[in-house]
TORTIGU-717093 format. One line per 3 residues: number of its first residue (from 1); for each residue z, y, x of N, C-alpha, C, O. Coordinates in steps of 0.2 Angstrom, whole numbers, plus 5000, padded with zeros to 4 digits. Example, Ala and Ser with C-alpha at 12.3 -4.5 7.8 and 13.67 -1.06 7.14 Angstrom:
BEGIN
1> 5039:4972:5066:5039:4978:5062:5039:4984:5066:5042:4983:5071 ~ 5035:4989:5064:5036:4995:5068:5039:5000:5064:5040:5006:5067
This chain:
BEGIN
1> 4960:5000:4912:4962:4999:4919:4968:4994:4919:4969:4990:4924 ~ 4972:4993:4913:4978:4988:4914:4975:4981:4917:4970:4979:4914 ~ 4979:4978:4924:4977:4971:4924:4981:4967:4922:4979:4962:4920
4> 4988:4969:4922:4993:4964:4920:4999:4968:4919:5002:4973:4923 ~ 5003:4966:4910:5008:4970:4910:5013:4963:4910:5011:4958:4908 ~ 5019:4964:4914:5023:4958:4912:5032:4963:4911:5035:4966:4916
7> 5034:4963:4905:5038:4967:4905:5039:4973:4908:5036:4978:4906 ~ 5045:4975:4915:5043:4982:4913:5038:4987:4921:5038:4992:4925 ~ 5034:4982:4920:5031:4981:4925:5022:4980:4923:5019:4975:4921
10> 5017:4986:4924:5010:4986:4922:5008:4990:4927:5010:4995:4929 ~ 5002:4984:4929:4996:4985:4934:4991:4989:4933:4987:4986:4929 ~ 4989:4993:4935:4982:4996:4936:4975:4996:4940:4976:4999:4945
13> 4971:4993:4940:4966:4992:4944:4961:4996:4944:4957:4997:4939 ~ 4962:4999:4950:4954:5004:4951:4948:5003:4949:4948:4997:4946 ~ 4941:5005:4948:4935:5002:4949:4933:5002:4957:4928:5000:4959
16> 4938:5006:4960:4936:5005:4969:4939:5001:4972:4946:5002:4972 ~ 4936:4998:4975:4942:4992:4979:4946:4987:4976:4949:4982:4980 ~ 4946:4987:4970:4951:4984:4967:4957:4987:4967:4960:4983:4963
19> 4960:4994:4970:4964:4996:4971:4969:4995:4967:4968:4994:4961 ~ 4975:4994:4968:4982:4994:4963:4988:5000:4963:4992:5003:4966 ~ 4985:5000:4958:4993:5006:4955:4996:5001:4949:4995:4995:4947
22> 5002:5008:4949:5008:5002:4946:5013:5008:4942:5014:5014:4943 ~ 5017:5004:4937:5023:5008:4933:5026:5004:4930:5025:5001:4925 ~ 5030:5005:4935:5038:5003:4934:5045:5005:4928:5049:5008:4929
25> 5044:5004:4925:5051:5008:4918:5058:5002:4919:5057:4996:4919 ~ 5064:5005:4921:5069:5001:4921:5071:5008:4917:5069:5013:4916 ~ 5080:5004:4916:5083:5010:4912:5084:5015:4915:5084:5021:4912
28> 5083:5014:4921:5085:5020:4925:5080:5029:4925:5081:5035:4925 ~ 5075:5023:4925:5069:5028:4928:5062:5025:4929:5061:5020:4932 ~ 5056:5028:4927:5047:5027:4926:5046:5029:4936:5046:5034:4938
31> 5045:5023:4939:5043:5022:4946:5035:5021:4945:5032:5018:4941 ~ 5033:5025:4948:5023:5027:4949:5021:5026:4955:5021:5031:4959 ~ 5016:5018:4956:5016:5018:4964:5008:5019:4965:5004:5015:4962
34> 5006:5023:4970:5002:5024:4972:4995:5026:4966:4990:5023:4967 ~ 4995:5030:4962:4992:5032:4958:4986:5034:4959:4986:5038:4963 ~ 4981:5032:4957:4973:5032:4959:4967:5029:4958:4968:5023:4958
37> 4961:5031:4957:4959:5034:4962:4955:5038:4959:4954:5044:4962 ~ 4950:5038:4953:4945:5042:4951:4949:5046:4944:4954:5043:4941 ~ 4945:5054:4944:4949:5057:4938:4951:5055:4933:4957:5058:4931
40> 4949:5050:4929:4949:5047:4923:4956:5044:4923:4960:5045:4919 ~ 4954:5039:4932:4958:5033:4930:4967:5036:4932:4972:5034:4929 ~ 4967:5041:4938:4974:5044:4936:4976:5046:4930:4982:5045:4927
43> 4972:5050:4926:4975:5050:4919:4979:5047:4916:4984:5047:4914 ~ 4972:5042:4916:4977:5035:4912:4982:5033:4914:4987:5031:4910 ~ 4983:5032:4922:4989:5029:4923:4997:5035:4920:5002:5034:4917
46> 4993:5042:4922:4996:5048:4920:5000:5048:4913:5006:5048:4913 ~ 4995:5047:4908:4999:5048:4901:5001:5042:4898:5003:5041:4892 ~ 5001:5037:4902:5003:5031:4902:5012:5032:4905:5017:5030:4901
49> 5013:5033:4911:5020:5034:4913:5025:5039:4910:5031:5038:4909 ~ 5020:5045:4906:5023:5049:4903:5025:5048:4896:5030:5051:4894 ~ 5021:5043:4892:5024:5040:4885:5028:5036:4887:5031:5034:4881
52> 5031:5032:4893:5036:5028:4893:5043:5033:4897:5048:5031:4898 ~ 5040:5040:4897:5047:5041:4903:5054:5045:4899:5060:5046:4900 ~ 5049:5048:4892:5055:5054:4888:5059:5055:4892:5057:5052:4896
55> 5064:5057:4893:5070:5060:4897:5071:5056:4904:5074:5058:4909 ~ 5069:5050:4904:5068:5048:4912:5067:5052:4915:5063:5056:4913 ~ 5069:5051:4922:5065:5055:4930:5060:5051:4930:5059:5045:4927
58> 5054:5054:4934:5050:5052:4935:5051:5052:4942:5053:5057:4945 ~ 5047:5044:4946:5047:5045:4953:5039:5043:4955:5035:5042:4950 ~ 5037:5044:4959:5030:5043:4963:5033:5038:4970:5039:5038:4971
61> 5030:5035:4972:5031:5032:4976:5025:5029:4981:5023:5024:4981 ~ 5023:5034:4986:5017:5030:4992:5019:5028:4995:5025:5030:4996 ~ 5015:5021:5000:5017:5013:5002:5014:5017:5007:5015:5014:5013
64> 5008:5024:5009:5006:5024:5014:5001:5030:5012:4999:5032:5007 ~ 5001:5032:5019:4996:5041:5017:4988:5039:5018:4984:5044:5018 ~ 4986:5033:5018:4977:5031:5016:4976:5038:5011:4979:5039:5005
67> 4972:5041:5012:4968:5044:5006:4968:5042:5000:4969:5045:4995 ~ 4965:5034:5001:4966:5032:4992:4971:5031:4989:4971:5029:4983 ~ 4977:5031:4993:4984:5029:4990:4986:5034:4990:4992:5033:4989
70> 4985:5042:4990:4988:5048:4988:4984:5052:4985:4985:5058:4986 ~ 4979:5052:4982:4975:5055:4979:4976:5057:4974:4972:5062:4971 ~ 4981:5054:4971:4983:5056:4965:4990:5061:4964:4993:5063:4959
73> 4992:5062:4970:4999:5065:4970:5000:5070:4965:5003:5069:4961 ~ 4997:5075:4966:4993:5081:4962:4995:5081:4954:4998:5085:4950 ~ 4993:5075:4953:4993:5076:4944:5001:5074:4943:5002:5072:4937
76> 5009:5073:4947:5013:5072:4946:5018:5077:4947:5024:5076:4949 ~ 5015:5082:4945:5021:5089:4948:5028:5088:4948:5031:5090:4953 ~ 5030:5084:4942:5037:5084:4940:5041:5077:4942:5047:5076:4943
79> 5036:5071:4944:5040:5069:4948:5044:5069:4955:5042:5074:4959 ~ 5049:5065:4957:5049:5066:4965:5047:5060:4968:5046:5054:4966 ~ 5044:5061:4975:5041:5059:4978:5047:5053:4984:5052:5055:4986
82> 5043:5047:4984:5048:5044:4989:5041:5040:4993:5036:5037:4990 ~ 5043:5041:5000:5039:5039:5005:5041:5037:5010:5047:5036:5011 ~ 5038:5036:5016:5041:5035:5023:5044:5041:5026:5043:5046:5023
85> 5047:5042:5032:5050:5049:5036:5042:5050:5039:5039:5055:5040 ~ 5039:5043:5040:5033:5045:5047:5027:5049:5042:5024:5054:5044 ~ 5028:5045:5035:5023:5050:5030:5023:5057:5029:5018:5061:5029
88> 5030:5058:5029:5032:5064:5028:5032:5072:5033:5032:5078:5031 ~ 5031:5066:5039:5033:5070:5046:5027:5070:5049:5027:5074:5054 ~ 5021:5068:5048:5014:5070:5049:5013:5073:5050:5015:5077:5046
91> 5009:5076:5057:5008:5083:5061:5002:5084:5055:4999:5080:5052 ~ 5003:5091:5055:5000:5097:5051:4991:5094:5050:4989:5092:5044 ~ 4989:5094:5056:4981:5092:5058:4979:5085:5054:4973:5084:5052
94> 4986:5082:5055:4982:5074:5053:4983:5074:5045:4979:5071:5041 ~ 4988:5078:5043:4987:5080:5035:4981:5082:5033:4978:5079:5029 ~ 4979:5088:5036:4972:5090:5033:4969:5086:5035:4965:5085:5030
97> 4968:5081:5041:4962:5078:5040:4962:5072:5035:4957:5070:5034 ~ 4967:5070:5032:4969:5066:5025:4966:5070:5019:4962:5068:5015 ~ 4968:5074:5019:4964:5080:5013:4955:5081:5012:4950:5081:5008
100> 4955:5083:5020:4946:5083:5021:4943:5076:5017:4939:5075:5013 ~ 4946:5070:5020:4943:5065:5015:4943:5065:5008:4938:5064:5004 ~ 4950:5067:5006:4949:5069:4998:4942:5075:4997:4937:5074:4993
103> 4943:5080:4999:4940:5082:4997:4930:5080:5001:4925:5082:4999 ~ 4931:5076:5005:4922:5076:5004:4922:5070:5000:4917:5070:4996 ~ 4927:5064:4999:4923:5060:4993:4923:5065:4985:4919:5065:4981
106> 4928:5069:4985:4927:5073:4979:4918:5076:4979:4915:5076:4974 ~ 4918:5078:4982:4910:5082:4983:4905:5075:4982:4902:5074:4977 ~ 4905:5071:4988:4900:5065:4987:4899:5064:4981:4893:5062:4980
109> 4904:5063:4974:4902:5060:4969:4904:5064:4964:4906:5061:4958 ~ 4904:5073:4967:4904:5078:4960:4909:5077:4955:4909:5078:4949 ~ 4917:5075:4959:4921:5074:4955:4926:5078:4951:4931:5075:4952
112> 4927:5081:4947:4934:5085:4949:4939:5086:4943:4938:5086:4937 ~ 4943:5086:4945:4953:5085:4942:4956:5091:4939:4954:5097:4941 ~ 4960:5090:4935:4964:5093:4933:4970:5095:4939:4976:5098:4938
115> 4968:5094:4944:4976:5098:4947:4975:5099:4955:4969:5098:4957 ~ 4977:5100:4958:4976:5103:4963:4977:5096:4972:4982:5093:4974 ~ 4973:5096:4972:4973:5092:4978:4977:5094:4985:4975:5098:4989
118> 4982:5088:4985:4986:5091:4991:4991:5087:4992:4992:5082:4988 ~ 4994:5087:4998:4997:5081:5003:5004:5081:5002:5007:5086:5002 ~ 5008:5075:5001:5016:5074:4997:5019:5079:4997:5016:5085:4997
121> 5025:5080:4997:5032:5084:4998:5036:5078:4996:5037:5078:4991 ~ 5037:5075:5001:5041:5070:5001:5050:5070:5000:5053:5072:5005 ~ 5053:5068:4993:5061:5071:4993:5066:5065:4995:5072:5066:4996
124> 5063:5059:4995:5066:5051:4997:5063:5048:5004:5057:5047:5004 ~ 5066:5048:5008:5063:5046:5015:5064:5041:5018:5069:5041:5022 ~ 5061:5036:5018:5062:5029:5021:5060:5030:5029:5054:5030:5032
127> 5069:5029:5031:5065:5030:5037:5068:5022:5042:5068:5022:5048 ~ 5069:5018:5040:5072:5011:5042:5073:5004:5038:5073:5005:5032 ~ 5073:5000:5041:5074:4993:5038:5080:4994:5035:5085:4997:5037
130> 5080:4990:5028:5084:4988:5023:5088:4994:5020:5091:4993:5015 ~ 5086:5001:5022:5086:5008:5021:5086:5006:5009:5082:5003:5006 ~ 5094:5009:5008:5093:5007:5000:5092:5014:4998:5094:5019:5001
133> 5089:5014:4991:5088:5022:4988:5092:5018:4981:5089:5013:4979 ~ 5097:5021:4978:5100:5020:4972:5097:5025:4967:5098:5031:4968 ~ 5094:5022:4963:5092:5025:4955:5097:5027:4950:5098:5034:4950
136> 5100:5022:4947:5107:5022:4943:5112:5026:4944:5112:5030:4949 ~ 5116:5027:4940:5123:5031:4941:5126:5026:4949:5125:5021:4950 ~ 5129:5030:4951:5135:5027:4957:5138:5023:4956:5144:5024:4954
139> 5138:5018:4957:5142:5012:4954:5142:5006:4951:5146:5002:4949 ~ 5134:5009:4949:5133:5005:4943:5125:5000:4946:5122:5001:4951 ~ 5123:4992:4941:5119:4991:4944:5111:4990:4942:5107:4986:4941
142> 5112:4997:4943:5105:4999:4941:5100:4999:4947:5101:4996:4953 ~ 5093:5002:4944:5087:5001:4949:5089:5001:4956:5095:5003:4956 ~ 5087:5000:4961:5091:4998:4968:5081:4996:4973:5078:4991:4973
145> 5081:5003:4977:5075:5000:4980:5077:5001:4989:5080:5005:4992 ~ 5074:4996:4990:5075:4993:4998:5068:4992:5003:5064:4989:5002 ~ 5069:4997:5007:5063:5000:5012:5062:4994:5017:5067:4991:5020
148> 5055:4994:5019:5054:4989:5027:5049:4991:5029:5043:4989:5029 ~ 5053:4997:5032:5045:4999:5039:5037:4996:5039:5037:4992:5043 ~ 5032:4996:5037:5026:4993:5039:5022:4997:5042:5018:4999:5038
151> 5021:5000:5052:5016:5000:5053:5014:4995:5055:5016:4989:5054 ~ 5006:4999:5058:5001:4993:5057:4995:4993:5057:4991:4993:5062 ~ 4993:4995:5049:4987:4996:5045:4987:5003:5047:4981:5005:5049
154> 4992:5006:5047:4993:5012:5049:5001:5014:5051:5006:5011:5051 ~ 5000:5022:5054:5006:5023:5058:5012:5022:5052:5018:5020:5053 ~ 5010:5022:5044:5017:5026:5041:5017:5020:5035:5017:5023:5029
157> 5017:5013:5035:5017:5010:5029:5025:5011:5028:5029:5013:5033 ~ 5027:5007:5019:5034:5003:5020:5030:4999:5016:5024:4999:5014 ~ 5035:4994:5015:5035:4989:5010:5041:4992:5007:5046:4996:5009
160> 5041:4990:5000:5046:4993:4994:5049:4986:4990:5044:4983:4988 ~ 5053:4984:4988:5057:4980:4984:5062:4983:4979:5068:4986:4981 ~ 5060:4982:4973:5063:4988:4969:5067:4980:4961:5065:4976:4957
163> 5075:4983:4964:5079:4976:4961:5082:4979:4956:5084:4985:4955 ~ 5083:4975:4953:5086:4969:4949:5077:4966:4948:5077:4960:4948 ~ 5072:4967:4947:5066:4967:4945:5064:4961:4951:5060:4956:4949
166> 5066:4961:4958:5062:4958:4963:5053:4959:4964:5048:4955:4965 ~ 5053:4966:4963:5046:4968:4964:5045:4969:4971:5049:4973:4974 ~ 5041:4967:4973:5039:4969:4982:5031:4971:4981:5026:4967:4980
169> 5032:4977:4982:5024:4983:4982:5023:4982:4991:5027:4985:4995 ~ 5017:4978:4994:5015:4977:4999:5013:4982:5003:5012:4982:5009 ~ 5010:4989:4998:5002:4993:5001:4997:4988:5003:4995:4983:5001
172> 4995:4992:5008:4989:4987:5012:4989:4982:5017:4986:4981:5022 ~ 4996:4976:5012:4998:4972:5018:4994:4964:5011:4994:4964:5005 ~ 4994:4959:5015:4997:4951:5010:4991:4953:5003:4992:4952:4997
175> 4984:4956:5004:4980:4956:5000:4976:4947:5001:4975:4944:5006 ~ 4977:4945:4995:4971:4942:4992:4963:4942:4994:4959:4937:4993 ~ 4962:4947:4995:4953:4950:4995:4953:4952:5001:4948:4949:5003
178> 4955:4955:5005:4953:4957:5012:4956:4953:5017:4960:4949:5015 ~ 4954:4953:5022:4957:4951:5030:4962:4956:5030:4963:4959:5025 ~ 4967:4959:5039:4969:4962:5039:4964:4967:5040:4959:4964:5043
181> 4964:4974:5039:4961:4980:5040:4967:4985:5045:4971:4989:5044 ~ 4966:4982:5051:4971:4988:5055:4968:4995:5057:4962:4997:5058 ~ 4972:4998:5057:4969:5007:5061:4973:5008:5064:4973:5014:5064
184> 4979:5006:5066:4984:5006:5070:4986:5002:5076:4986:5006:5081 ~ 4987:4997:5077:4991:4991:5079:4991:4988:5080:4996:4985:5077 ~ 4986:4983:5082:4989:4974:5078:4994:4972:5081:4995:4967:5078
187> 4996:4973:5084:5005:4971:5088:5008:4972:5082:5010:4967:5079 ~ 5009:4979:5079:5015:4982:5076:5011:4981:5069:5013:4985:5065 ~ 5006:4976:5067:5003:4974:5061:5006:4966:5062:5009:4964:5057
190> 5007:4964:5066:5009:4955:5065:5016:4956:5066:5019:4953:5062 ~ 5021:4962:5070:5029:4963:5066:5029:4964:5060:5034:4962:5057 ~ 5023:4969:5058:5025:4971:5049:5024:4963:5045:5028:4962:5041
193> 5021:4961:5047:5019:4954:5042:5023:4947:5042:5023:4943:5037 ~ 5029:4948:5049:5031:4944:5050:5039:4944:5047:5043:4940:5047 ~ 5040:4951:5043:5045:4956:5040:5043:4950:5033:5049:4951:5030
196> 5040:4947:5030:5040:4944:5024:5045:4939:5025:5049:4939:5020 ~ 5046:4935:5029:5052:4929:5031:5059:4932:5030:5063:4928:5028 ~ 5062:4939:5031:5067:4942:5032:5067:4945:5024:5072:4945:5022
199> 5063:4946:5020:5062:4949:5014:5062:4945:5009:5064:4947:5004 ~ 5061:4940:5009:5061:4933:5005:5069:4929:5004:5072:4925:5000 ~ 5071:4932:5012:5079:4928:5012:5085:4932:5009:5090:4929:5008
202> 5082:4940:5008:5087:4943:5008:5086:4946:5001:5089:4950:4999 ~ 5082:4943:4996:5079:4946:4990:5074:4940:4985:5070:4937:4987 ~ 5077:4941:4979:5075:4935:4976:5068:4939:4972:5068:4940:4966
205> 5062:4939:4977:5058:4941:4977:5052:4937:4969:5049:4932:4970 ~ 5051:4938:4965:5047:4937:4960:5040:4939:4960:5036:4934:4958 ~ 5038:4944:4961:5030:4948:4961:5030:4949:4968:5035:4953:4970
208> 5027:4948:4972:5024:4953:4978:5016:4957:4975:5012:4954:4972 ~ 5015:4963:4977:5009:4966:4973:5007:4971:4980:5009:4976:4983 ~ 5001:4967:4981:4997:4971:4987:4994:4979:4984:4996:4982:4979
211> 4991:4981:4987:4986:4987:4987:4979:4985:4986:4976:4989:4982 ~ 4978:4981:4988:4970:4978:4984:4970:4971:4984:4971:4967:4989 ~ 4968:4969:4980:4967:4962:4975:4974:4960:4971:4977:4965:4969
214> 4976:4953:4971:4980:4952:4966:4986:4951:4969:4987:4950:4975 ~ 4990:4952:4963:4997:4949:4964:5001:4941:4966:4997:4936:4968 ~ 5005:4940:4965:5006:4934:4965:5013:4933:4963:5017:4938:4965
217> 5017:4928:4960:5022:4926:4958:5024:4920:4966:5029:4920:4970 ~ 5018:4917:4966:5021:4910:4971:5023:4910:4977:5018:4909:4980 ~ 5028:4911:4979:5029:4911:4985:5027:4907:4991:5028:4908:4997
220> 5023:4902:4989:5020:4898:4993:5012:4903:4995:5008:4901:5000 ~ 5011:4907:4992:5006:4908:4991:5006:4915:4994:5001:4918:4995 ~ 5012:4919:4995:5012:4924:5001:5014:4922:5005:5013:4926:5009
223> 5015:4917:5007:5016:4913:5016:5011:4912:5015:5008:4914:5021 ~ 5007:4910:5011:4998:4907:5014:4994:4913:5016:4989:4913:5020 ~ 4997:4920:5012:4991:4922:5014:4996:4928:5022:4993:4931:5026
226> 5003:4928:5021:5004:4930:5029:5002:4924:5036:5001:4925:5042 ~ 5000:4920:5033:4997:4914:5039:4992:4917:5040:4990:4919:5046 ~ 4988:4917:5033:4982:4919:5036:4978:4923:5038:4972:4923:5039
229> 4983:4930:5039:4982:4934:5042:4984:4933:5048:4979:4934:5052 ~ 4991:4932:5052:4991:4926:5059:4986:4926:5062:4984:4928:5068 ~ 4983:4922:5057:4977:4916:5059:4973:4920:5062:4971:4920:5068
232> 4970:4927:5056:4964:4930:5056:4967:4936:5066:4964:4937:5071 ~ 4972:4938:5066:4973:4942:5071:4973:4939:5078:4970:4941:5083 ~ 4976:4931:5077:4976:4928:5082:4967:4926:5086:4965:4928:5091
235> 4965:4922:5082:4958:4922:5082:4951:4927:5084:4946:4925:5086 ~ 4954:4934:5081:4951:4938:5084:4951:4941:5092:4947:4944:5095 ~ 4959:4940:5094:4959:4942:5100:4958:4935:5105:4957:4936:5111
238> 4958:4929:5104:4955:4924:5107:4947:4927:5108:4946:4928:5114 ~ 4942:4928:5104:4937:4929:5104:4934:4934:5108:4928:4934:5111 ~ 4939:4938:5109:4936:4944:5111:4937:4942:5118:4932:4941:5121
241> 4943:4940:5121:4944:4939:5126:4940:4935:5131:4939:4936:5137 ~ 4936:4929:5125:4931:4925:5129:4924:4925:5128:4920:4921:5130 ~ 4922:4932:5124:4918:4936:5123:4913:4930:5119:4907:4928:5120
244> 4915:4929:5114:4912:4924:5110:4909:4930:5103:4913:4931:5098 ~ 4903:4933:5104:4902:4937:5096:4900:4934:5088:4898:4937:5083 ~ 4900:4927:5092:4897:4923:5088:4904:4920:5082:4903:4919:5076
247> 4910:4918:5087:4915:4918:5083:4918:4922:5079:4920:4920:5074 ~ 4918:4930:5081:4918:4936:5080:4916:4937:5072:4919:4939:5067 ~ 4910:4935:5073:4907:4937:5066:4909:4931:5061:4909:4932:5055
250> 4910:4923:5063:4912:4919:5058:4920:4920:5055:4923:4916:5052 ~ 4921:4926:5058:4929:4926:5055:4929:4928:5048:4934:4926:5044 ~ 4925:4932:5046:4925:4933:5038:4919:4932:5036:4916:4937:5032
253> 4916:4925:5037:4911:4921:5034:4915:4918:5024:4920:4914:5024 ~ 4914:4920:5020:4915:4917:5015:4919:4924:5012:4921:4923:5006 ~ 4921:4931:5015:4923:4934:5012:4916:4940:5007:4911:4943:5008
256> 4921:4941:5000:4918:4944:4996:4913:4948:4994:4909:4948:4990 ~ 4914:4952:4999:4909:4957:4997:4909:4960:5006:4912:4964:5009 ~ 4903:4955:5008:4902:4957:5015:4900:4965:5019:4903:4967:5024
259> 4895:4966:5015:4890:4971:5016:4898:4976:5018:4900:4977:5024 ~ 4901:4978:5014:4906:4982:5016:4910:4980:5020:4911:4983:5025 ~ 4914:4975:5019:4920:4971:5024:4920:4971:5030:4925:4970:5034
262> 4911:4969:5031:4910:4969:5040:4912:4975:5043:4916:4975:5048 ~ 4909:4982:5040:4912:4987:5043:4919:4987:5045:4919:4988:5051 ~ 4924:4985:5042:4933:4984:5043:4933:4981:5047:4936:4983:5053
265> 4929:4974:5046:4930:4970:5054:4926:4972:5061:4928:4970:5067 ~ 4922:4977:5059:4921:4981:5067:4923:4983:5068:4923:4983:5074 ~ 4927:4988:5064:4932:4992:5066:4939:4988:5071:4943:4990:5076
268> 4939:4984:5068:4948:4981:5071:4942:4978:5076:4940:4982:5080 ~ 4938:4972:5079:4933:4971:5086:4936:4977:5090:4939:4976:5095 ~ 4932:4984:5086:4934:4990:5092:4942:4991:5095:4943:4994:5101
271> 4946:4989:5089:4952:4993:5090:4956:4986:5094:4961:4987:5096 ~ 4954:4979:5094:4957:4975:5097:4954:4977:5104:4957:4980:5109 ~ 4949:4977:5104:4945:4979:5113:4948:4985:5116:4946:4986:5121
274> 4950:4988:5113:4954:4993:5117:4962:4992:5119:4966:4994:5123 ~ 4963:4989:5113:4970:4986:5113:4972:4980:5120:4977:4980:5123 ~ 4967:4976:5122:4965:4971:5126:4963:4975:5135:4964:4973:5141
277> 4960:4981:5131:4959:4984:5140:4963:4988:5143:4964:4989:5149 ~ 4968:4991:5137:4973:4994:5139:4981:4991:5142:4985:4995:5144 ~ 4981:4984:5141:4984:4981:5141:4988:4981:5150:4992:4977:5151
């Protein structure tokens, strides 16, 4: 699963989606973000954070309560958990219906785990912009992670920036391979994206590291891809407005693996058009 180790800092890539997990080892502490998705491949990330952590704490850290970004909660007993307030604070009902997904893809494809499937308990709560959680001793200048609200994609993203390192963990923002994918917002998806300009000025930002596809070092090259999501949200609500479905469908003309991707983009069609009539 490793896609890239660069000191203390290695990637994991799902076989679904591309998806991205991650472990962090600074002196302080083994940072485990978003661990997932099929039994095997938590393992691996599993006894992997655990031959690096001996006497470290261990932390977990989700970017967002998607199903496939918590699916592996489970296999982390012993760490704690850091997430949004809004993750945390989820009405009862919309947890379970997060769980039922786990649990009917577990069934669709005969899966099953070592541990028990179930919804955070969250002990770190990001509940604000520039919001810091200190790792280290008091005083000292150890790990230092720095919170930025992202809904959007959904009610309960953050962005995470985890220093001295300048890692920025996007979740499902500033991908490579997708357009944007909203189930929220696109108003309060073009605020979260536009949170990159403040995030850049304020942090000597190195990796930005999406949720699905690749990373990137170049900072020209996460401005190219927050434009082009700009781009892709602006242009979809032009379309709609002037009832163009022909433009509609040329918006993710040249993306990768269509047959799937279309679905996403009908989705956000329905959820701009509602967004449009509500207005």
């Amino acid at each position: 699963m490793i896609k890239l180790q660069d000191g203390p800092l290695t990637l994991f890539e799902s076989a679904l989606y591309k998806t991205m997990s991650a472990v962090v080892e600074t002196d302080d502490a083994v940072i485990i973000v978003d661990p997932c998705w099929l039994p095997h491949e938590v393992e691996e990330i599993r006894q992997y954070a655990d031959g690096l952590a001996g006497v470290k704490p261990k932390y977990v850290l989700f970017t967002h309560s998607d199903y496939d970004h918590i699916i592996g909660y489970g296999a982390f007993p012993d760490a704690v958990v850091i997430a949004s307030a809004a993750l945390a604070d989820k009405p009862e009902a919309d947890k379970e219906a997060i769980l039922e997904q786990i649990r009917d893809f577990e069934h669709s494809y005969y899966l099953e785990r070592d541990y028990e499937i179930d919804y955070p308990i969250v002990t770190h709560r990001a509940e604000a912009d520039g919001q810091v959680l200190d790792l280290g001793d008091e005083g000292s200048d150890g790990t230092r992670l720095t919170f930025y609200l992202s809904p959007g994609h959904n009610e309960d993203g953050i962005y995470t920036v985890i220093e001295p390192l300048g890692l920025l963990f996007a979740g499902d923002y500033w991908s490579d391979l997708e357009f944007p994918y909203i189930y929220f917002s696109s108003i309060e998806y073009e605020t979260s994206i536009s949170k990159l300009d403040m995030i850049l000025a304020k942090h000597a930002i190195t990796r930005l590291i999406p949720g699905h596809g690749n990373s990137t070092t170049e900072q020209t090259e996460m401005k190219r891809r927050q434009q082009a999501d700009f781009a892709y949200i602006a242009a979809m609500r032009e379309a709609i407005q002037a009832g163009d479905q022909a433009t509609i469908d040329r918006l993710i003309e040249g993306c990768k693996f269509p047959r799937n991707m279309s679905k996403f983009h009908r989705g956000n069609q329905t959820l701009f058009e509602r967004e449009l009539k509500d207005k």
